[in-house]
C-alpha positions in Angstrom: 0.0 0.0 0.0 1.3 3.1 -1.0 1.4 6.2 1.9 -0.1 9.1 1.6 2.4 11.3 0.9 3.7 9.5 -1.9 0.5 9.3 -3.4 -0.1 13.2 -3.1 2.8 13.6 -4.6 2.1 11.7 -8.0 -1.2 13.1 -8.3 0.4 16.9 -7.8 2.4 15.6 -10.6 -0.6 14.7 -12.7 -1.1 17.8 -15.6 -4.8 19.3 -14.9 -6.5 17.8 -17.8 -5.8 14.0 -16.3 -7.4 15.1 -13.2 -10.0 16.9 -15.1 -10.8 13.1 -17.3 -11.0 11.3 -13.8 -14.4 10.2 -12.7 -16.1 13.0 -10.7 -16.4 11.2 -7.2 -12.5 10.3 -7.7 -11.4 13.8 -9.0 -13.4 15.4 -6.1 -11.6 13.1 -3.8 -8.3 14.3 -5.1 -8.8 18.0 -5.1 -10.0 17.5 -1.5 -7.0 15.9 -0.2 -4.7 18.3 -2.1 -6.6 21.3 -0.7 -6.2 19.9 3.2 -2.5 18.7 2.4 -1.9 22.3 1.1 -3.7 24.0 4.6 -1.8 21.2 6.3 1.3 22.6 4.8 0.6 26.5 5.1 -0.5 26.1 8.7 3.4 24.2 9.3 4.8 27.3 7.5 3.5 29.3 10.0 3.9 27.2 13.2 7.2 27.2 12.0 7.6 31.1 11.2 6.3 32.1 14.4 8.5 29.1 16.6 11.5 31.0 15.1 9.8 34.9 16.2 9.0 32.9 19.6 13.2 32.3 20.0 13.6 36.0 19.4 11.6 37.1 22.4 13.5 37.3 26.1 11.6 35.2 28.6 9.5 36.6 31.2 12.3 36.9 34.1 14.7 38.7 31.0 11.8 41.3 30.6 11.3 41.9 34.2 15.4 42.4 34.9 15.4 44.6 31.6 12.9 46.9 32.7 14.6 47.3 36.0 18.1 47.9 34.8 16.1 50.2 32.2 14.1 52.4 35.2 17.4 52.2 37.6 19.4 53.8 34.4 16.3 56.5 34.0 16.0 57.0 37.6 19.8 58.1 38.0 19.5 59.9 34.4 16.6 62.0 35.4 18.0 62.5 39.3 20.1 65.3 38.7 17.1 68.2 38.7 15.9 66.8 41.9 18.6 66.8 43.6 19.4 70.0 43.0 16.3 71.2 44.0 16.5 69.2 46.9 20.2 70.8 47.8 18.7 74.5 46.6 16.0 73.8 49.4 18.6 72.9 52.0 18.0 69.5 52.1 21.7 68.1 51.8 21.3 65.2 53.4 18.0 63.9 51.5 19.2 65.0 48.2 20.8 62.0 46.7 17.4 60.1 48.1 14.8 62.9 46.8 16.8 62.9 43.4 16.6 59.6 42.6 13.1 59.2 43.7 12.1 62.3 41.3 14.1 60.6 38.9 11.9 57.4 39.1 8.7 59.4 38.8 10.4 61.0 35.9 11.3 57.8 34.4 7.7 55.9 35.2 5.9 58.6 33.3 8.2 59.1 30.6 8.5 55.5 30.0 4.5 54.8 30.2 4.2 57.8 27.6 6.9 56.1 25.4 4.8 52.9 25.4 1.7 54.6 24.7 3.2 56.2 21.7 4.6 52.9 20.2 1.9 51.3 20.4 -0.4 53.6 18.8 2.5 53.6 16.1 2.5 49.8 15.9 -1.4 49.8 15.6 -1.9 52.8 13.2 0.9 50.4 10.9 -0.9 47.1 11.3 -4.4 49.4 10.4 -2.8 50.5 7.3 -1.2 47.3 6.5 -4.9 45.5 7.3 -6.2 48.1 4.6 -3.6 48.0 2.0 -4.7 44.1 1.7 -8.4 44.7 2.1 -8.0 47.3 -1.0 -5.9 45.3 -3.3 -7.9 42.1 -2.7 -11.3 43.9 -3.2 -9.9 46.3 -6.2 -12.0 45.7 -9.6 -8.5 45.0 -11.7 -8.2 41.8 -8.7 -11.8 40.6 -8.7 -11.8 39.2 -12.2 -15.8 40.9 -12.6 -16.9 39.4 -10.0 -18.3 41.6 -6.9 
């Protein structure tokens, strides 16, 4: 008995008017497994596509020490106008501790305002993107007459 593979191969080696002279319950029966073998192939282009984006990404314990090391750096970046506040106002000994705490308020709302911006960037792309393919696929040159 041959497999199945082997035998979906031959027939996708078969020229269409072969398939077209095949009885009709047969010829249905080979369009129908060529049409799931091809989804069966598309959706392992894609588990394999996004297993390869999944590789990319840190893990969850990567993100969290990122983001720390990333507010730490923008605490002590934005700590300087703080503390010299806090030394202006005669508070010497607090103004290492006032600084860097300014500097994390600093760095929490510039940070959340940074996200907020990328991600309205990152939706307004995917919106265009979304309606660049809705437009060519429902264009009048694509649709062959047909509405």
């Amino acid at each position: 008995m041959i497999d199945r593979r082997t035998r979906l191969a031959w027939w996708r080696k078969l020229s269409p008017e072969i398939i077209l002279a095949l009885p009709d319950d047969y010829r249905a029966h080979v369009f129908a497994a060529l049409a799931q073998e091809a989804r069966r192939q598309f959706a392992q282009s894609r588990i394999e596509e996004l297993e390869a984006l999944s590789l990319k990404r840190l893990t969850r314990d990567q993100r969290i020490c990122l983001k720390l090391l990333v507010f730490a750096l923008g605490a002590f970046t934005f700590s300087l106008a703080p503390r010299l506040l806090a030394q202006q106002a005669g508070g010497d000994e607090f103004a290492f501790s006032i600084g860097l705490l300014g500097g994390g308020v600093a760095c929490y709302f510039t940070q959340a305002a940074a996200a907020e911006v990328l991600t309205d960037l990152k939706l307004r792309q995917n919106t265009n993107q979304f309606r660049s393919i809705l437009f060519s696929r429902l264009s009048p040159e694509n649709s062959n007459g047909e509405a």
